[in-house]
DSSP file (Angstrom, degrees, kcal/mol; ACC not computed):
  #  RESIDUE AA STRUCTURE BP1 BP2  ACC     N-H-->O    O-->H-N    N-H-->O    O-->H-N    TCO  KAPPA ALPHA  PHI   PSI    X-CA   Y-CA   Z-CA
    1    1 A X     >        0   0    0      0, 0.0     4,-1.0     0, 0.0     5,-0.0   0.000 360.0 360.0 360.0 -24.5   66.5   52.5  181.4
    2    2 A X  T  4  +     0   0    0      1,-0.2     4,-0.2     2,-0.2     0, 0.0   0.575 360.0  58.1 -89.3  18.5   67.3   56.1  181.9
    3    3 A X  T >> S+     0   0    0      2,-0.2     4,-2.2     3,-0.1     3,-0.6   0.627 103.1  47.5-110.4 -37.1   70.8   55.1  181.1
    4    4 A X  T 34 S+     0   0    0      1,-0.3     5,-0.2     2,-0.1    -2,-0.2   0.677 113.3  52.4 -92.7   0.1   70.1   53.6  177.6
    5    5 A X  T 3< S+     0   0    0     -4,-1.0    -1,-0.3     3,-0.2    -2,-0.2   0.484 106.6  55.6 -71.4 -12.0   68.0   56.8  176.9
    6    6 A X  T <> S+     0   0    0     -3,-0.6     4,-0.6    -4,-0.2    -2,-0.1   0.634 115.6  31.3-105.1 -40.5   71.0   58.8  178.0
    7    7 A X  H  X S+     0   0    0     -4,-2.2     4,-1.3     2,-0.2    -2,-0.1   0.633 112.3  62.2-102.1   9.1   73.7   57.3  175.5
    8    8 A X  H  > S+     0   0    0     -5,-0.2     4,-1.9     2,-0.2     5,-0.4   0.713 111.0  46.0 -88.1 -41.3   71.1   56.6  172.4
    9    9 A X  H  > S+     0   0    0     -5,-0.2     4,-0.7     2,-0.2    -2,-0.2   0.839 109.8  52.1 -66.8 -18.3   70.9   60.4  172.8
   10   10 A X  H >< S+     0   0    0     -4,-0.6     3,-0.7     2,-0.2    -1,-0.2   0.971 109.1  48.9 -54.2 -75.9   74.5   60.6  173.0
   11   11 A X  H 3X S+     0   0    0     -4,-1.3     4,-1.2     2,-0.2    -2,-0.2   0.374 116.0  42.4 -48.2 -30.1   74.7   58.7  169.9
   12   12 A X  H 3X S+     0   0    0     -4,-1.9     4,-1.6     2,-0.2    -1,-0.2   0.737 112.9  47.7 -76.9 -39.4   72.2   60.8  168.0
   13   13 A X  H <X S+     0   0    0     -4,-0.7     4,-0.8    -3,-0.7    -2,-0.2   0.504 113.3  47.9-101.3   2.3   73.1   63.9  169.0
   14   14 A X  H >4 S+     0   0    0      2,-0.1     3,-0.5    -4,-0.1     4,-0.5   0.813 114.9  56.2 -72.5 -72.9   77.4   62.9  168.1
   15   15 A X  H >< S+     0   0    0     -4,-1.2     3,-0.8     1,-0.3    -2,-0.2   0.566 110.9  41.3   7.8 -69.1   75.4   61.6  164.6
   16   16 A X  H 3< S+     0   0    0     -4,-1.6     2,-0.7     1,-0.3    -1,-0.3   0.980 111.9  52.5 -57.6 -76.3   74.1   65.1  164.3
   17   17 A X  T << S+     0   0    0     -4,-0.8     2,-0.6    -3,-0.5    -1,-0.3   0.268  82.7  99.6 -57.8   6.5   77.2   67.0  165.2
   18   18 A X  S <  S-     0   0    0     -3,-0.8     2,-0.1    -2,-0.7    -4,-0.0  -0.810  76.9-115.3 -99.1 126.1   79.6   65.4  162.8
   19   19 A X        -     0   0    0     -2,-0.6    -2,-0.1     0, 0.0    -1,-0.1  -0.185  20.8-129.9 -74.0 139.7   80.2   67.5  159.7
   20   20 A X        -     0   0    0     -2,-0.1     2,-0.2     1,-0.1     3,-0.0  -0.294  28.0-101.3 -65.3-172.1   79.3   66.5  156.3
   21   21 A X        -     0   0    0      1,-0.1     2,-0.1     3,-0.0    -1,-0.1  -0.637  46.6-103.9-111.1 146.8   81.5   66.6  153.4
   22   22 A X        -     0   0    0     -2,-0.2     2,-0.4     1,-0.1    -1,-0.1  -0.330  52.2-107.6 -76.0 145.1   80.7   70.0  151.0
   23   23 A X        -     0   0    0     -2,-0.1    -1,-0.1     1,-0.1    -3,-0.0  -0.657  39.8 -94.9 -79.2 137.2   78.7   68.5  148.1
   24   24 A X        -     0   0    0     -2,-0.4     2,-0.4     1,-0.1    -1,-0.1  -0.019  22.2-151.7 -83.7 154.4   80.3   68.3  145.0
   25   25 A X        +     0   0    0     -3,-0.1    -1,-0.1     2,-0.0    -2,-0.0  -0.267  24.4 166.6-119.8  57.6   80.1   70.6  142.2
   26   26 A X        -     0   0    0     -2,-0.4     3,-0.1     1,-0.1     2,-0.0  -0.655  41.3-106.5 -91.8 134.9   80.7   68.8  138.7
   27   27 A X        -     0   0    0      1,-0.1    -1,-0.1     0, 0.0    -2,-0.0  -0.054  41.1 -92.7 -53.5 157.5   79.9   70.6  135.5
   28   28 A X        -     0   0    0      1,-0.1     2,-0.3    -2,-0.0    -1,-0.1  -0.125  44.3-114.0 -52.1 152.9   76.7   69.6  133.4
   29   29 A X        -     0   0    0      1,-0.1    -1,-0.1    -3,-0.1    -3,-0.0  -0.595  45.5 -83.8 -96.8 175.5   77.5   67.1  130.9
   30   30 A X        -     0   0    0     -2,-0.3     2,-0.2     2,-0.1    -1,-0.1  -0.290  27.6-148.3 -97.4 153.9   77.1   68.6  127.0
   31   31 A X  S    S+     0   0    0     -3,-0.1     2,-0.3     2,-0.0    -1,-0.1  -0.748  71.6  68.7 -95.2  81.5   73.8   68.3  126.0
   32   32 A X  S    S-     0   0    0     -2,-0.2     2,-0.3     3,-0.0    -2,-0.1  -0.784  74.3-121.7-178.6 160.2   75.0   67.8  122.2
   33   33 A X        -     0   0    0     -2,-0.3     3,-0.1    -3,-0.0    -2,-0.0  -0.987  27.7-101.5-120.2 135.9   76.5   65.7  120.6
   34   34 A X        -     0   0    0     -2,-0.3     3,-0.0     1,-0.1    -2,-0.0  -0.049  55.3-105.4 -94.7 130.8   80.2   65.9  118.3
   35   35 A X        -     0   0    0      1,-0.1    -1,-0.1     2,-0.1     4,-0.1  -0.120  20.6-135.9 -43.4 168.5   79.1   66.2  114.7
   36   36 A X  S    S+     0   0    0      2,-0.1    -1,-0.1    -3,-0.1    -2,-0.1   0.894  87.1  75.2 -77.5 -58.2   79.6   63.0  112.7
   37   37 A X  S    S-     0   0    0      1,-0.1    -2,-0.1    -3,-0.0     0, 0.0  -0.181  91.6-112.0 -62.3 121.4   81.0   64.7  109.7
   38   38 A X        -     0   0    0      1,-0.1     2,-0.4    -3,-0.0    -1,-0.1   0.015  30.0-101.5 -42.4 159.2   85.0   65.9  110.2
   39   39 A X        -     0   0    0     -4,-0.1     2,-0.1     3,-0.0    -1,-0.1  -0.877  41.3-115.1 -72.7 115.7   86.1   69.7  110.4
   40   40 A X        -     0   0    0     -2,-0.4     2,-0.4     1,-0.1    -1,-0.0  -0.421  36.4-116.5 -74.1 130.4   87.6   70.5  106.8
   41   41 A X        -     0   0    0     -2,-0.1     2,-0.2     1,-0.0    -1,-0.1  -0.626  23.4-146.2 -87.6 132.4   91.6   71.2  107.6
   42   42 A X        -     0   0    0     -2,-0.4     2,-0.4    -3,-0.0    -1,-0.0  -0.464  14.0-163.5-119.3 146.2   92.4   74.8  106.7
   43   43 A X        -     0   0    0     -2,-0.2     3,-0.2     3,-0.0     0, 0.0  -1.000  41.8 -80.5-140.3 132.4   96.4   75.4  105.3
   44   44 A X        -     0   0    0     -2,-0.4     2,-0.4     1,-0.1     0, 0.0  -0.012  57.5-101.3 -43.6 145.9   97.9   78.8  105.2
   45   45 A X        -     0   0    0      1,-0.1     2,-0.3     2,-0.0    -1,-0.1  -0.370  33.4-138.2 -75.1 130.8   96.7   80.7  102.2
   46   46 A X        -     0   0    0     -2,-0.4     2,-0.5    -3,-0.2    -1,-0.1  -0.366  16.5-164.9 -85.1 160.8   99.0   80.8   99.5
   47   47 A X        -     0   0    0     -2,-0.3     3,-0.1     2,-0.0    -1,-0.0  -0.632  24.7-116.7-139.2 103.4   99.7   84.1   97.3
   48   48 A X        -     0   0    0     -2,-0.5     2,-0.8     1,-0.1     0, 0.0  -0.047  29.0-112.2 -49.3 155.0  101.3   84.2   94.2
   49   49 A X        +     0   0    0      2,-0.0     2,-0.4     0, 0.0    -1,-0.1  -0.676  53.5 160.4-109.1  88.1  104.5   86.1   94.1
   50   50 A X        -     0   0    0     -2,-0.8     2,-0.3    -3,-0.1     3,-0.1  -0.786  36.5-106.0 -72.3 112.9  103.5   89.5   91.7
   51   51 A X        -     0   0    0     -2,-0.4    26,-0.2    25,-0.0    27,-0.1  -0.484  35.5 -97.2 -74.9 133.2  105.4   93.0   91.5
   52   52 A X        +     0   0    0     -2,-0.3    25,-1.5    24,-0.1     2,-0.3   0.035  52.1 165.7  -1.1 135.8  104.5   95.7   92.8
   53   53 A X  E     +A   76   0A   0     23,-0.2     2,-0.3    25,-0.1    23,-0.2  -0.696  20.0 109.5-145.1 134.4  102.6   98.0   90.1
   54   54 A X  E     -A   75   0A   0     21,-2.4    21,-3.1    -2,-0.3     2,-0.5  -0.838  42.3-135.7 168.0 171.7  100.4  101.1   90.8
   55   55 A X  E     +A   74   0A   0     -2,-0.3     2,-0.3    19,-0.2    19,-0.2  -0.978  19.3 175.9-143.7 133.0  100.1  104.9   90.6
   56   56 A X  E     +A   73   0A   0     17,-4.5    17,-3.3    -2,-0.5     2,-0.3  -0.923   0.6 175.7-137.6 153.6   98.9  107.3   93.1
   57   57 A X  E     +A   72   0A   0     -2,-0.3     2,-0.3    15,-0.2    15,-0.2  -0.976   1.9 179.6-149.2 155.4   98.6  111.6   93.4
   58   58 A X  E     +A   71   0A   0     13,-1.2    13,-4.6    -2,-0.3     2,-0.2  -0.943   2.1 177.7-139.8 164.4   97.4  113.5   95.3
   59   59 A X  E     -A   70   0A   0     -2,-0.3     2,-0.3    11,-0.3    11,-0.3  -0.987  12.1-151.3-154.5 159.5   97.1  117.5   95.6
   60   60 A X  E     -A   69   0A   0      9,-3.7     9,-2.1    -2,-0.2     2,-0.7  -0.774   6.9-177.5-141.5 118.9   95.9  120.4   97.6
   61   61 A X  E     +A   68   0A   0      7,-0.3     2,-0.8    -2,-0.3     7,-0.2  -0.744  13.2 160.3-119.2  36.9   94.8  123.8   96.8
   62   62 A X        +     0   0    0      5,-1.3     5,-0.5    -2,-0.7    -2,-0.0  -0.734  10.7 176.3-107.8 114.8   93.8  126.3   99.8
   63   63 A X  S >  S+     0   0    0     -2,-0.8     3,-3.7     2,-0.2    -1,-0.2   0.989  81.6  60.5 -69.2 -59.2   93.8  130.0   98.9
   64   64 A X  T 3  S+     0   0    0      1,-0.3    -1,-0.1     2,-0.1    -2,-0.1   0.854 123.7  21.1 -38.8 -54.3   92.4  131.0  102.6
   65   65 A X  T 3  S-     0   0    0      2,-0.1    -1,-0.3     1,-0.0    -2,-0.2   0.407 107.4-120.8-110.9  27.7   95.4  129.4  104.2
   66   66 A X    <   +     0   0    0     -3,-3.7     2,-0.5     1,-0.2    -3,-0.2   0.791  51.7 162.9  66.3  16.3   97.5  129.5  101.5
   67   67 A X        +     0   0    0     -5,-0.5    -5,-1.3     2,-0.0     2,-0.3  -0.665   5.0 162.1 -64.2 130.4   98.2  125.6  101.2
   68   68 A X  E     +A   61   0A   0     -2,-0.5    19,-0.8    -7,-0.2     2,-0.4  -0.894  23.1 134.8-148.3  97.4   99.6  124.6   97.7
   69   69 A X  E     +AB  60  86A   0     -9,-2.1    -9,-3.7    -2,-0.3     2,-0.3  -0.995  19.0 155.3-153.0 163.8  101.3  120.9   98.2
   70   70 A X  E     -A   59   0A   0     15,-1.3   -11,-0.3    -2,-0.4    15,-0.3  -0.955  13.2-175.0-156.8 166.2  101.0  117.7   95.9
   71   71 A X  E     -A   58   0A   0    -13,-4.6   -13,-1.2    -2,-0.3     2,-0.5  -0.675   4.0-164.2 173.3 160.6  102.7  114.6   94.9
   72   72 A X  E     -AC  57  83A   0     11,-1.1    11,-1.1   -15,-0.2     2,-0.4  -0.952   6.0-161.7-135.6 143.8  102.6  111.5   92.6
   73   73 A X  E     -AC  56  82A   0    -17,-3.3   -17,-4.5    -2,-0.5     2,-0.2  -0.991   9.3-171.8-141.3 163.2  104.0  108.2   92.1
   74   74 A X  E     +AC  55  81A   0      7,-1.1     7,-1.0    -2,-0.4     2,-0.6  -0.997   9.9 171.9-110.9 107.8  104.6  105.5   89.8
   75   75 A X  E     +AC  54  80A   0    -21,-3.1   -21,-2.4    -2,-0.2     2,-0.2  -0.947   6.3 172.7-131.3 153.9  105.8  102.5   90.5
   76   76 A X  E >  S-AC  53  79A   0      3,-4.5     3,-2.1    -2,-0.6     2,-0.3  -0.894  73.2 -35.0-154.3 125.0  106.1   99.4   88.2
   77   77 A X  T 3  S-     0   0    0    -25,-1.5   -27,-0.0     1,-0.3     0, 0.0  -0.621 129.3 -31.0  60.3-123.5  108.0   96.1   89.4
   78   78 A X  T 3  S+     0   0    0     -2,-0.3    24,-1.5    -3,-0.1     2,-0.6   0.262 116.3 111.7-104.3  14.1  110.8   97.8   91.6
   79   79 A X  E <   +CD  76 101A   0     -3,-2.1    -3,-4.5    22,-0.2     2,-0.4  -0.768  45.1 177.0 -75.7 100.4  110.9  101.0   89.3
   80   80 A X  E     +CD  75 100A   0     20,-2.9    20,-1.7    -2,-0.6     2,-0.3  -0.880   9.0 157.5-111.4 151.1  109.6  104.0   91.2
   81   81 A X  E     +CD  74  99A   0     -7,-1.0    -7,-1.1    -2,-0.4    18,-0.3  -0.840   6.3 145.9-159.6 147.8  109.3  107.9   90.2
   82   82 A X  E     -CD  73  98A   0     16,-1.9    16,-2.4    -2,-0.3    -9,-0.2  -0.674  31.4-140.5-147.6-172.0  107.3  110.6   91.3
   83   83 A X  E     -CD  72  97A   0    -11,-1.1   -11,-1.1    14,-0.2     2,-0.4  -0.815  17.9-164.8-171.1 111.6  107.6  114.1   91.8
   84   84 A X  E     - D   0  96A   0     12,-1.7    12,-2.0   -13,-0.3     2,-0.2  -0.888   6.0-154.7-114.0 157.3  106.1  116.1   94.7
   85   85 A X  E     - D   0  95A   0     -2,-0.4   -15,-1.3   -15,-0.3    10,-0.2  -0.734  11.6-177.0-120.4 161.5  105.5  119.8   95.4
   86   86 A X  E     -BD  69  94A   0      8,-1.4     8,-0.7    -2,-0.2     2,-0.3  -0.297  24.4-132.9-166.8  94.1  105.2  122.4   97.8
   87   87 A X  E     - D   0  93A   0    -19,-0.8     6,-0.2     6,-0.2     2,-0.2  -0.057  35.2-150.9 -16.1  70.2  104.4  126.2   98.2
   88   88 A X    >   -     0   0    0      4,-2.1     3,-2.8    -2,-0.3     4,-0.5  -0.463  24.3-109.3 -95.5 135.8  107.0  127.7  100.6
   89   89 A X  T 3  S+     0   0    0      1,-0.3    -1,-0.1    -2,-0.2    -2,-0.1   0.420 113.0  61.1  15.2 -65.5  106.5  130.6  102.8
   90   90 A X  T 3  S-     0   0    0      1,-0.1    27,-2.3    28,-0.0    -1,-0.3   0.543 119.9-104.0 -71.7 -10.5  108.8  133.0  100.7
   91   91 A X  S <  S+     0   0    0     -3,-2.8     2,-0.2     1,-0.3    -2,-0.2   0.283  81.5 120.1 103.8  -4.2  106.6  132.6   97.9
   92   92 A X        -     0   0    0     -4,-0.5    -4,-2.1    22,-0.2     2,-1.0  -0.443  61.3-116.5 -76.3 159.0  108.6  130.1   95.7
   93   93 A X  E     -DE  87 113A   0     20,-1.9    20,-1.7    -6,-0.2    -6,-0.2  -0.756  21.0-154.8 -83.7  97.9  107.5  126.4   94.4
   94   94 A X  E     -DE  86 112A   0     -2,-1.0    -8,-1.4    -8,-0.7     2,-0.4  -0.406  12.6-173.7 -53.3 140.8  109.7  123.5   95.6
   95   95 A X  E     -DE  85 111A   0     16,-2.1    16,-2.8   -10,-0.2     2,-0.2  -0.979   2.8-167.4-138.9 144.6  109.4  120.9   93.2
   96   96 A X  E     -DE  84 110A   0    -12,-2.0   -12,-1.7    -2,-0.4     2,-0.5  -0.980   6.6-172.0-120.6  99.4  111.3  117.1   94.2
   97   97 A X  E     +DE  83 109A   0     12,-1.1    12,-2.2    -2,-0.2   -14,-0.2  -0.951  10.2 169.8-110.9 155.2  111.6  114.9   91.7
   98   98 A X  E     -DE  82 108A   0    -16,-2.4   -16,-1.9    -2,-0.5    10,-0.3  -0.923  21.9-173.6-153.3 151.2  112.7  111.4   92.2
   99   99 A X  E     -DE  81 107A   0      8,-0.8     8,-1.5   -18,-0.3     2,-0.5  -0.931  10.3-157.2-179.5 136.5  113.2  107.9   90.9
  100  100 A X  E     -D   80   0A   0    -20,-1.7   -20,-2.9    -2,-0.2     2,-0.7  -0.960  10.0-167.5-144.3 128.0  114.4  104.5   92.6
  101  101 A X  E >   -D   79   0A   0      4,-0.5     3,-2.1    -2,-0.5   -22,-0.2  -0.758  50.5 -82.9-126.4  87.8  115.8  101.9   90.2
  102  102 A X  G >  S+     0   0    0    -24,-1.5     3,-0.5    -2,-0.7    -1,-0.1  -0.345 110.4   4.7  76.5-141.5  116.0   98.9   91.9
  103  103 A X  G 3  S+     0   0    0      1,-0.2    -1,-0.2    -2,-0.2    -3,-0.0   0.760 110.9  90.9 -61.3 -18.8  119.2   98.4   94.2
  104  104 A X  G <  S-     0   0    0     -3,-2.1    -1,-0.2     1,-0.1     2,-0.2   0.284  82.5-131.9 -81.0   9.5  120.3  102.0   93.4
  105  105 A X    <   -     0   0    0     -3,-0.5    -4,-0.5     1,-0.1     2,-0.4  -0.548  38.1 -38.7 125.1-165.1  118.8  104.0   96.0
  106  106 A X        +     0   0    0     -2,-0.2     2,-0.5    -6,-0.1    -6,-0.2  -0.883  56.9 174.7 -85.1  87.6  116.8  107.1   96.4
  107  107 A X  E     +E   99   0A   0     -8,-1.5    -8,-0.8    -2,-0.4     2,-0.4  -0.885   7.3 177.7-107.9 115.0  118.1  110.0   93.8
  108  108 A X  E     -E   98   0A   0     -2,-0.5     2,-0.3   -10,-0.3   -10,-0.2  -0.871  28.0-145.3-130.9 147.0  116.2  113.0   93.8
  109  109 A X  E     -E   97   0A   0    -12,-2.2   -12,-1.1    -2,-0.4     2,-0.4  -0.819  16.0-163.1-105.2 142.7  116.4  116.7   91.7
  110  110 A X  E     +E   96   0A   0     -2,-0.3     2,-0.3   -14,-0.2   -14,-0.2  -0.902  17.1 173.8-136.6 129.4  115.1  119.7   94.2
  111  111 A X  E     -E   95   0A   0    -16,-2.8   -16,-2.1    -2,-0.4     2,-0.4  -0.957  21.3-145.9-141.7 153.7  114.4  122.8   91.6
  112  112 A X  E     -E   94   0A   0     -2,-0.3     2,-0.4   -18,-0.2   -18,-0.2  -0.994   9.3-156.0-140.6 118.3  112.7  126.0   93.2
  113  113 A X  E     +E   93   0A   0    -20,-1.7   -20,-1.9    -2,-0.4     2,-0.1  -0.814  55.1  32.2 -81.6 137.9  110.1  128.0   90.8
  114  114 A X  S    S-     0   0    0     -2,-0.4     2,-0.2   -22,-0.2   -22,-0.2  -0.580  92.5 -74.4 118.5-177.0  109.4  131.8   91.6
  115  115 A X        -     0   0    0     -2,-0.1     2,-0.1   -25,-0.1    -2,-0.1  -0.894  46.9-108.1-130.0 138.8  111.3  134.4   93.0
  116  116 A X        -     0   0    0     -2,-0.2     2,-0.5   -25,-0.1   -25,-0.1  -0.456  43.9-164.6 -94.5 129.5  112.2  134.5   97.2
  117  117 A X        +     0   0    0    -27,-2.3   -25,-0.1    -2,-0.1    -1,-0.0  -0.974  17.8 177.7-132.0 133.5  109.8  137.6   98.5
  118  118 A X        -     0   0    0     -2,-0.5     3,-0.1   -27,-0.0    -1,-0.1  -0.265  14.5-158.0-125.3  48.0  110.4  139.1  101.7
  119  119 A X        -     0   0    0      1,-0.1     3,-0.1     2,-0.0    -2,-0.0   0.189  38.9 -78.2 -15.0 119.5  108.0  142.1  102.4
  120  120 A X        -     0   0    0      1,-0.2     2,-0.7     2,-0.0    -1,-0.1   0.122  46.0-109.5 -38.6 148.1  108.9  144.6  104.8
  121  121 A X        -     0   0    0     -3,-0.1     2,-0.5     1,-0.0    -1,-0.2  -0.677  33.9-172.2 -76.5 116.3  108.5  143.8  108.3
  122  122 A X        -     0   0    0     -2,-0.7     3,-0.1    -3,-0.1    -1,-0.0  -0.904  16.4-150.9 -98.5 105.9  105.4  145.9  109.8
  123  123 A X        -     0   0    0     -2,-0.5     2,-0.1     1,-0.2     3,-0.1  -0.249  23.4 -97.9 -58.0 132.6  105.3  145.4  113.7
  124  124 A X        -     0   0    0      1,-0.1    -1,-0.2     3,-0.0     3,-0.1  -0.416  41.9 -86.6 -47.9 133.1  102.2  145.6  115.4
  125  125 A X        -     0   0    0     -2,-0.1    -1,-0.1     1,-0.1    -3,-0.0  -0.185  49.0-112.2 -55.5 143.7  101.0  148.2  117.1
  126  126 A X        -     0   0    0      1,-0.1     2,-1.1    -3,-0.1    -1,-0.1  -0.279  25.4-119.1-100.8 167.6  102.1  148.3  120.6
  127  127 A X        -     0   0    0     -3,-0.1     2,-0.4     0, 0.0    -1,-0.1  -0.689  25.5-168.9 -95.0  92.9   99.5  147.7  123.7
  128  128 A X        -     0   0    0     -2,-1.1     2,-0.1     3,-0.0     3,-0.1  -0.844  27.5-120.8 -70.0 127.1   99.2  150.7  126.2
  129  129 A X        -     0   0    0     -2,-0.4     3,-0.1     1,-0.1    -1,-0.0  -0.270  34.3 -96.4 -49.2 158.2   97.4  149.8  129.2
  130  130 A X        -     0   0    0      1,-0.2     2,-0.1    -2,-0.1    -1,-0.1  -0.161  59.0 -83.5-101.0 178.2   94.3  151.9  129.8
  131  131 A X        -     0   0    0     -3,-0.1     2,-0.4     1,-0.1    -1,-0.2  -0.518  52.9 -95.0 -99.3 154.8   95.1  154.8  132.3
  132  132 A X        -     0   0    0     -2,-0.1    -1,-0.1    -3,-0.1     2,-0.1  -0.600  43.0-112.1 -49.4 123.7   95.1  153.9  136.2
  133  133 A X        -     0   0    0     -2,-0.4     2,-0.4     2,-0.0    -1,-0.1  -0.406  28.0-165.6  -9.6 123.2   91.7  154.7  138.0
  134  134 A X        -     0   0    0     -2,-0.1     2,-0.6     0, 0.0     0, 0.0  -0.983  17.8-137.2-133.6 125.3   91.8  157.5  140.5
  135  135 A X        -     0   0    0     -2,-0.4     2,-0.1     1,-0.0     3,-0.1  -0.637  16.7-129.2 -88.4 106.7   88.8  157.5  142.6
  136  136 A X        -     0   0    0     -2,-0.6     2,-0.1     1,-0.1    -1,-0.0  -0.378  29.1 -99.0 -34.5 129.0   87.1  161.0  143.3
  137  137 A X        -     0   0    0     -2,-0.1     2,-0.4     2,-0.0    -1,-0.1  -0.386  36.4-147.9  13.9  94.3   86.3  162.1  146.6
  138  138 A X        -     0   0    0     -2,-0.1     2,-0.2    -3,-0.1    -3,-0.0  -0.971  10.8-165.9-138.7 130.2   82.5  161.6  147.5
  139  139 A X              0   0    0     -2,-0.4    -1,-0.1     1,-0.0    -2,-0.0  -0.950 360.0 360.0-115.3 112.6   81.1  163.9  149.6
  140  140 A X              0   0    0     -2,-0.2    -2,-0.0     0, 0.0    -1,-0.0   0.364 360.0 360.0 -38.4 360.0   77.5  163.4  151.4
């Protein structure tokens, strides 16, 4: 008797010791359901083929730093001209004006308003260091 208590215990405690298999991990199924009705099928958007046309400027104006610059275009089909400007140092106006006909390129006129003004140069004054420190004597 103690012998069939010996291997039924055997047998219980192999039972025990044998490893499961890891339990498996499958996703939820959809709670939904696929519309009835199809998805309407979407086609690249078409665009009719228009030329080009518009007109743009801009300009600026600052006495404090002395900004003066501009410029405009036109274009209509593949006929562009504009004409920008620009305040230079020396005190003249550059002015560029310019026009693009089609195949024929970029051609542009450069014309200068004013007269070139070069004011004598006045240098800054120049920086002396303050005089060395000579430490007095101090007696008790």
């Amino acid at each position: 008797m103690f012998t069939k208590v010996l291997v039924l215990g055997s047998l219980v405690a192999a039972a025990l010791a044998r490893p499961e298999p890891p339990p498996s991990y499958a996703p939820p199924a959809p709670a939904y359901s696929p519309p009835a009705h199809p998805r309407p099928a979407y086609g690249a958007p078409s665009y009719p083929d228009t030329p080009p046309q518009y007109n743009a400027q801009f300009a600026v104006k600052d006495d404090y730093s002395g900004n003066d610059f501009g410029h405009q275009e036109s274009r209509d089909n593949y006929d562009t001209k504009g004409t920008y400007y620009v305040q230079l140092p020396d005190g003249r106006l550059q002015k560029v004006t310019y026009y693009v006909n089609g195949d024929s390129g970029y051609v542009a006129e450069v014309s200068y308003e004013g007269e070139a003004q070069y004011p004598a140069y006045q240098p800054a004054p120049a920086y002396k260091p303050a005089p060395a420190y000579q430490p007095a004597p101090a007696y008790a």
